[in-house]
C-alpha positions in Angstrom: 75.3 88.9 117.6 76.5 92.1 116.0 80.2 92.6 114.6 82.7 94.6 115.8 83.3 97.7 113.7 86.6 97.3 112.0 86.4 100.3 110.1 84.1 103.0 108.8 84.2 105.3 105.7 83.1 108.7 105.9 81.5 110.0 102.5 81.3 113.2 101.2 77.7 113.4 100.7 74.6 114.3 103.4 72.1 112.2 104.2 70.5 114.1 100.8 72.9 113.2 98.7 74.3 116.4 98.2 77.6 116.7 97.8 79.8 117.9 100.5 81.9 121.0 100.0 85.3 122.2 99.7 85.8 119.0 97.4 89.2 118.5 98.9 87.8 118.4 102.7 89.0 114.3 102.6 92.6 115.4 102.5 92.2 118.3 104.8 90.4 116.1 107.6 93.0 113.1 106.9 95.9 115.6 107.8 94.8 115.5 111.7 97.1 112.1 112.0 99.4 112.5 108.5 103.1 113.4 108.8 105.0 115.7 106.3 108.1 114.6 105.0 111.3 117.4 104.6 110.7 117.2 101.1 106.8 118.4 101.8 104.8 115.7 100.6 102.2 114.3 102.9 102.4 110.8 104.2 98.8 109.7 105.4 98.2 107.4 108.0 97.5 103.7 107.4 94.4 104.1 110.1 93.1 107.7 108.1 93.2 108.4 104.3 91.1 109.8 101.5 89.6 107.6 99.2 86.9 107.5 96.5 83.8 105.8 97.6 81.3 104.9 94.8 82.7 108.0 93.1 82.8 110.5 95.9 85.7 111.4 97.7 85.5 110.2 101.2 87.6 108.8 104.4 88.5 105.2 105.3 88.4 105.6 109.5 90.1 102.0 110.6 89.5 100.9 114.2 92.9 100.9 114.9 92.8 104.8 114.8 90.5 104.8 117.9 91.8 102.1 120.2 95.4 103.8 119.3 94.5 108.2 119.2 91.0 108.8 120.6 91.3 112.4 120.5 92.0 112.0 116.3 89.0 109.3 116.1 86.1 111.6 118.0 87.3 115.0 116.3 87.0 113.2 113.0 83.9 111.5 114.1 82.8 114.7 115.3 83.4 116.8 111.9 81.2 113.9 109.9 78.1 114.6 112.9 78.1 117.8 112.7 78.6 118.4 108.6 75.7 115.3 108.6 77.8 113.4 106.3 77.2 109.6 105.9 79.2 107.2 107.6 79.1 103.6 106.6 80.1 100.8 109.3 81.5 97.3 108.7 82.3 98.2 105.1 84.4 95.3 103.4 87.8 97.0 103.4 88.6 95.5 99.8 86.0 97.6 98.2 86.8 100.5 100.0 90.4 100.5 98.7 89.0 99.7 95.5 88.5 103.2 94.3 92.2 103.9 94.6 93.1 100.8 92.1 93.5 101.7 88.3 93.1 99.5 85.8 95.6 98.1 83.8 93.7 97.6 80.8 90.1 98.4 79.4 89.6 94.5 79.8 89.7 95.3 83.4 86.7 97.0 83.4 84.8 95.0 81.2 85.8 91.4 83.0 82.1 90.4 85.0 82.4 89.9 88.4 82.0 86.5 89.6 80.6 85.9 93.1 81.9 82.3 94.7 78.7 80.1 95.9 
C-alpha cells in the first residue's frame, strides 16, 4: 500500500544534475504564498520555503499547501515540470529541515551518526 505524500522538495538541479539558474529562484518561487511585513522582510509560509537540499538550494512543498491553496500548489508544481527540476516525494521532513540547522560546534559535525536497530 503506498503512502500518502506529506510533502515534497523541489531541488534546483535537472534530471542531469545541472544546476538550475538564477540561484535565488527558491526564494523567488516561495514568494507565491509568503507575506511582507511593514518593515519589508519576507515571512515565508510554513507549507512553502527555501531550503538547502544535499547542498543545493531547493523548496520544501508540504501537503498542507495543496489541500489548503490549490492554485499556489499546481503553479509551483507547474514551474518544477516545466524547468524539469527533480522533485522528491515522501522525503523525511527532519532531513529536509536539516540543511537550515548550523552547528554549534565542530564536534557537531564530526559526531557519527547512529541508526537505532
Amino acid at each position: 500500500m503506498k503512502k500518502p505524500v506529506n510533502n515534497w522538495i523541489i531541488v534546483g538541479t535537472h534530471h542531469d544534475d545541472k544546476a538550475f539558474r538564477p540561484s535565488d529562484w527558491a526564494g523567488r518561487i516561495c514568494e507565491l504564498d509568503c507575506v511582507v511585513q511593514p518593515s519589508g522582510i519576507v515571512q515565508y509560509s510554513e507549507d512553502l520555503r527555501p531550503i538547502r537540499y544535499n547542498g543545493h538550494a531547493a523548496v520544501y512543498v508540504d501537503s498542507d499547501l495543496r489541500a489548503g491553496r490549490t492554485k499556489v500548489w499546481e503553479e509551483v508544481m507547474a514551474f518544477a515540470k516545466l524547468h524539469q527540476l527533480k522533485v522528491v516525494e515522501y522525503a523525511d521532513p527532519v532531513t529536509a529541515f536539516h540543511g537550515m540547522l548550523k552547528p554549534k560546534t565542530e564536534q557537531y559535525l564530526q559526531d557519527p551518526i547512529q541508526i537505532a536497530a
